[in-house]
N, C-alpha and C positions, 0 to 999 in steps of 0.2 A: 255871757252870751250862751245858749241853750245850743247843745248841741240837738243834730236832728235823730228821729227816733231811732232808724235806723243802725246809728254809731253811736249809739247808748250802753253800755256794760249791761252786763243783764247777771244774774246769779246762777250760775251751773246746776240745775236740777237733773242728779242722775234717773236715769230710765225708774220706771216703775219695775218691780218683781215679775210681775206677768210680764212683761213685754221682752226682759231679758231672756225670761224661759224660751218666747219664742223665736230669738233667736239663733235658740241651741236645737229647737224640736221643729224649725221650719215651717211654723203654727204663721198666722196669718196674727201682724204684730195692731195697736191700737189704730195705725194710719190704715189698715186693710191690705197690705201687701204682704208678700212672705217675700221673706230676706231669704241670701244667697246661703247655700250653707259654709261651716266655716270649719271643717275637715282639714288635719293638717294634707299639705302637699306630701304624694308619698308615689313610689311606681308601682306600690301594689292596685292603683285606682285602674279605672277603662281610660287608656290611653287619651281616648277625644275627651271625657271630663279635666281630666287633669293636665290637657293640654300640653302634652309628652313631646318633646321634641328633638329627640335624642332614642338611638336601638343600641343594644348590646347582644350581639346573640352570642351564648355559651356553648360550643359545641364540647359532646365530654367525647376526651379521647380512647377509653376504655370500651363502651360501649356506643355511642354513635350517636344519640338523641341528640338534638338543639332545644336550647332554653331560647325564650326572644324576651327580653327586659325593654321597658317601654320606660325611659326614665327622662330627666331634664339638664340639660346641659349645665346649666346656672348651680344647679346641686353639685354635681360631680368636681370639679374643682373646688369648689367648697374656701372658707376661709378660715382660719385659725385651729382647732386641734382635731378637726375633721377635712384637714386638707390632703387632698391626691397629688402628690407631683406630677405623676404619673399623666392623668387627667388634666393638669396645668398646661402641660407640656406639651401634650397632645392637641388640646385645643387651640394652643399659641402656632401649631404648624398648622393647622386645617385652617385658619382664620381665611384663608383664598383660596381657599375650596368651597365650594356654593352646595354641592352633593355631599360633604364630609358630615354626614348624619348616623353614621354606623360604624358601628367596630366589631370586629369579630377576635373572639379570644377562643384558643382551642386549651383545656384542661381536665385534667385527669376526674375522673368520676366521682370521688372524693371532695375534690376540691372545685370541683364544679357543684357539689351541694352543698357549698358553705357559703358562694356568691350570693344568697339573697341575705345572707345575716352582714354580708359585707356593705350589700344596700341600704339594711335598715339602719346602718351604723350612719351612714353619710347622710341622710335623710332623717338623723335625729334620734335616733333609741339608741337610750339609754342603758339600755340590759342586753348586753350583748353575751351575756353568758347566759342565756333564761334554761330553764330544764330542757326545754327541747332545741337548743341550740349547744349545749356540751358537747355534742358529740365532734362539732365542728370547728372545737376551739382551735384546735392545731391547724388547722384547715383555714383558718381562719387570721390566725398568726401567719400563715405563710403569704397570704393574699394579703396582707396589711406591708409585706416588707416589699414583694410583687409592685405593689400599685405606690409604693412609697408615702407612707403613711403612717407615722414615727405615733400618731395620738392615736389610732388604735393598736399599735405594736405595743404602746404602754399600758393601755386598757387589758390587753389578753393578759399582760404577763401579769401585773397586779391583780386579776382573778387566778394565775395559776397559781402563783406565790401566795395568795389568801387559802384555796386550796391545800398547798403542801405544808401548812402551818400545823392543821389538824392532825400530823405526823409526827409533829416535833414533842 
C-alpha cells in the first residue's frame, strides 16, 4: 500500500552556496526573506536585541564610577567548566523574588576592569588571556575564586604556568 505523499522520505538536499551566504550576510535568501541574524549571544550586544534580562552594576570602590552589564540570567550560572556557584546560589535564593533582576557588586578599580573579561569567559571566549586582557589576569584569577569558578581558576593558572615556563 502507497504511502501518502506527504510521509514519503524524501533525500536531504543541503542549502545551495548562495543561500548559506545569506544566511551569514543577512542578504535576502532564494525564498525572498532575510533570515534572523545568527550572532552568538553575548552582553556586549543593546540590551533590547539580545533580550538582557539580568543588571550587574560594578561600582569601583577606588574611584566612584559605576559600570551597568546588561547580561542573561540563563548564562551566568552557566553549566559544566564555566559554572558560577556563586551565581547558582544566588539565583536559587531569588527564585521568589519577582524584582530579583539586579546585583550590585562594589570593587576595587583594578578588579573592577577585569569584570568584563570575567563576562566574556561565561559567555564563551575562549582566549582569556588575549594581549589586551594580560594585564587583568590576576584580577581575574581573583574574580574566578570570588564568583566560585574552579574552570576559570584553572584556565588563569594554566596560562600563568605556560608563561613561567619561558623562565625555566
Amino acid at each position: 500500500q502507497a504511502r501518502p505523499e506527504q510521509y514519503q522520505s524524501r533525500e536531504y538536499a543541503p542549502p545551495q552556496q548562495g543561500n548559506m551566504e545569506a544566511l551569514y550576510l543577512g542578504q535576502q535568501n532564494a525564498l525572498g526573506s532575510t533570515p534572523i541574524s545568527l550572532s552568538p549571544l553575548s552582553w556586549r550586544l543593546d540590551p533590547r536585541e539580545s533580550l538582557s534580562d539580568w543588571q550587574i552594576k560594578v561600582v569601583r570602590t577606588d574611584s566612584g564610577p559605576e559600570d551597568l552589564y546588561h547580561v542573561h540570567r540563563a548564562v551566568l550560572p552557566a553549566v559544566g567548566p564555566r559554572q558560577s556557584e556563586y551565581f547558582v546560589d544566588l539565583f536559587q535564593e531569588q527564585t521568589h523574588d519577582p524584582n530579583g533582576h539586579r546585583l550590585r557588586l562594589e570593587m576595587p578599580d583594578d578588579i573592577a576592569g577585569a569584570f568584563p573579561v570575567l563576562l566574556d569567559y561565561m559567555y564563551g571566549e575562549d582566549d582569556i588571556a588575549s594581549v589586551r586582557k594580560r594585564k587583568h589576569a590576576f584580577f581575574v584569577y581573583d574574580q574566578a575564586e570570588f564568583f566560585h569558578m574552579p574552570g576559570l581558576e584553572k584556565a588563569v593558572a594554566n596560562w600563568f604556568r605556560r608563561r613561567l615556563q619561558w623562565f625555566d
